[in-house]
C-alpha positions as CSV (number, residue, x, y, z in Angstrom):
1,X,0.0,0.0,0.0
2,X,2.8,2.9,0.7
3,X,4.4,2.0,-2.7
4,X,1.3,4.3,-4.3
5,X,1.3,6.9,-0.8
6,X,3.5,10.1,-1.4
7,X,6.5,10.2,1.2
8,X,7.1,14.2,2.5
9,X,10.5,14.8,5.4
10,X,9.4,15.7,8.6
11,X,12.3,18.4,10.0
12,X,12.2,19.4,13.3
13,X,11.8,23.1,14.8
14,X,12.9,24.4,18.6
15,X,11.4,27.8,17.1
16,X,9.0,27.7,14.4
17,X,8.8,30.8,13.8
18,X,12.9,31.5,13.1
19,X,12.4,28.1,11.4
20,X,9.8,28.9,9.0
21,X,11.5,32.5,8.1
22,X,15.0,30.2,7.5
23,X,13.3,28.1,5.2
24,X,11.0,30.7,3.0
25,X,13.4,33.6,3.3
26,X,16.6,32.6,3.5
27,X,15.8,29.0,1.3
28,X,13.2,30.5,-0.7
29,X,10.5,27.9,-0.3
30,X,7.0,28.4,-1.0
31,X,5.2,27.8,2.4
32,X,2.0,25.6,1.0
33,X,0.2,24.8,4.1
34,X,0.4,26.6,8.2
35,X,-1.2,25.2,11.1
36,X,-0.1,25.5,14.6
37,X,1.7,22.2,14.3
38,X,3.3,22.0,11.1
39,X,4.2,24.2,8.5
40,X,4.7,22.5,5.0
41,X,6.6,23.9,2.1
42,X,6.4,23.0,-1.7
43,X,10.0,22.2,-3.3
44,X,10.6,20.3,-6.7
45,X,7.1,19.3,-7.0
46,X,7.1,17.8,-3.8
47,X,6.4,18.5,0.0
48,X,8.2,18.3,3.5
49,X,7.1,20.0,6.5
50,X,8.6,21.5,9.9
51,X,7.1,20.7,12.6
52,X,7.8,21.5,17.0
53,X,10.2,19.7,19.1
54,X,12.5,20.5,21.4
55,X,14.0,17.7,19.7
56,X,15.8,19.7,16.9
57,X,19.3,19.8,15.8
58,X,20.4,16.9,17.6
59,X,20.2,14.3,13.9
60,X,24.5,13.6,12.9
61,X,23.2,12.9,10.0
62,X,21.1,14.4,6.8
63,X,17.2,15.0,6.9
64,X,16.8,15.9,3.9
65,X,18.9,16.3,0.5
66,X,17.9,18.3,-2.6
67,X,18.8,17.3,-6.3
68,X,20.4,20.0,-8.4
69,X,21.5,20.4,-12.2
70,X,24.4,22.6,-10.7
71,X,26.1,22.3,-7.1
72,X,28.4,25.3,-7.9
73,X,25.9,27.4,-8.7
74,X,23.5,26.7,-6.1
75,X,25.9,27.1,-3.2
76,X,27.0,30.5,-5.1
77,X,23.3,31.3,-4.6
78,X,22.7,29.6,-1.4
79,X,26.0,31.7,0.2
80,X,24.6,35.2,-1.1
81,X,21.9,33.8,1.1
82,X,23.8,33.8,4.3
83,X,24.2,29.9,4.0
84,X,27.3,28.6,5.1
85,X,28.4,24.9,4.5
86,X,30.0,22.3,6.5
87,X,33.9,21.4,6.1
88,X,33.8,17.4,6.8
89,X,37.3,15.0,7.3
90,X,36.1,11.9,8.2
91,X,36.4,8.6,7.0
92,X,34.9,8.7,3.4
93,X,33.8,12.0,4.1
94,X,36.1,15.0,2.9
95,X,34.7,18.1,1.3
96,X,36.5,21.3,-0.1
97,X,35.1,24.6,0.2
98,X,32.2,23.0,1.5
99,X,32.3,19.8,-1.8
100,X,32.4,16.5,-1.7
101,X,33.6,14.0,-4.3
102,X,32.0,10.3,-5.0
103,X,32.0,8.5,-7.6
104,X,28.1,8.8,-8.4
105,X,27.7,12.6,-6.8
106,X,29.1,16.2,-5.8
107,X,27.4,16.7,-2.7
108,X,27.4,20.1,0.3
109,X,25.6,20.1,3.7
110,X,24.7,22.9,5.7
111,X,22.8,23.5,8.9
112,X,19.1,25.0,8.8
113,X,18.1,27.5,11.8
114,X,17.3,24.7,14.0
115,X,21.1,22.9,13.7
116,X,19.4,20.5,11.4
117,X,21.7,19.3,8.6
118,X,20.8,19.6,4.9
119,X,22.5,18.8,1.3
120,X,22.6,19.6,-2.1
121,X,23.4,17.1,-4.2
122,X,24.5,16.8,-8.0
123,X,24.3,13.6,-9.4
124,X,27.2,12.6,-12.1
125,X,26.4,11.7,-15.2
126,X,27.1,7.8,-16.4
C-alpha cells in the first residue's frame, strides 16, 4: 500500500517561527500549508514539513537532501543567502570549500536555523 502513498520529510523546529523564516526567506520555499503544528513547504514538486520539538538539531546525519543540475551554482546562490556549508574530514567524508567528491555525486551540507543538517546534491552523469 505505501508504494502508491506520497513520502514528504518531517524536519524538526525548537522555534517555528525563526524556522519557517529560514526556510521561506533565506531557502526561498513556497510555504503551501500553516497550522499551529506543522508548517509544510512546496519544493521540486514535492512537499516536506517543519514541525515543534525541542528535539531539533540533535540528527548527525542528513534530513533531507535536494537534487540540483548545478552544485556550484547553487551554493553561489545559497551563500549570497547567508548559508554557510559544513567542512567534513572523516572517514569517506572529505569536502573542499564545503564539496564533496563520489563516484556517483558532488554533494554540500549545511545547517538549517534549527542545527538540522541539509544537502545539495548533484548527481554525475554515467
Amino acid at each position: 500500500m505505501l508504494t502508491d502513498a506520497p513520502v514528504q520529510a518531517a524536519i524538526p523546529a525548537n522555534d517555528m517561527e525563526r524556522a519557517k523564516r529560514f526556510y521561506r526567506d533565506t531557502l526561498g520555499l513556497t510555504m503551501s500549508q500553516e497550522a499551529e503544528d506543522a508548517a509544510h513547504f512546496e519544493s521540486g514538486g514535492t512537499r516536506f514539513f517543519i514541525y515543534p520539538t525541542s528535539n531539533a538539531g540533535q540528527a548527525p546525519h542528513t534530513l533531507a537532501a535536494w537534487l540540483v543540475a548545478d552544485l556550484d551554482a547553487e551554493m553561489a546562490d545559497l551563500r549570497r543567502r547567508g548559508v554557510t556549508f559544513e567542512e567534513y574530514d572523516l572517514p569517506g567524508l572529505k569536502t573542499v570549500n564545503g564539496v564533496a567528491e563520489f563516484p556517483t555525486m558532488r554533494g554540500a551540507w549545511f545547517k538549517d536555523s534549527e542545527g538540522n543538517i541539509l544537502g545539495v546534491s548533484q548527481p554525475r552523469e554515467g
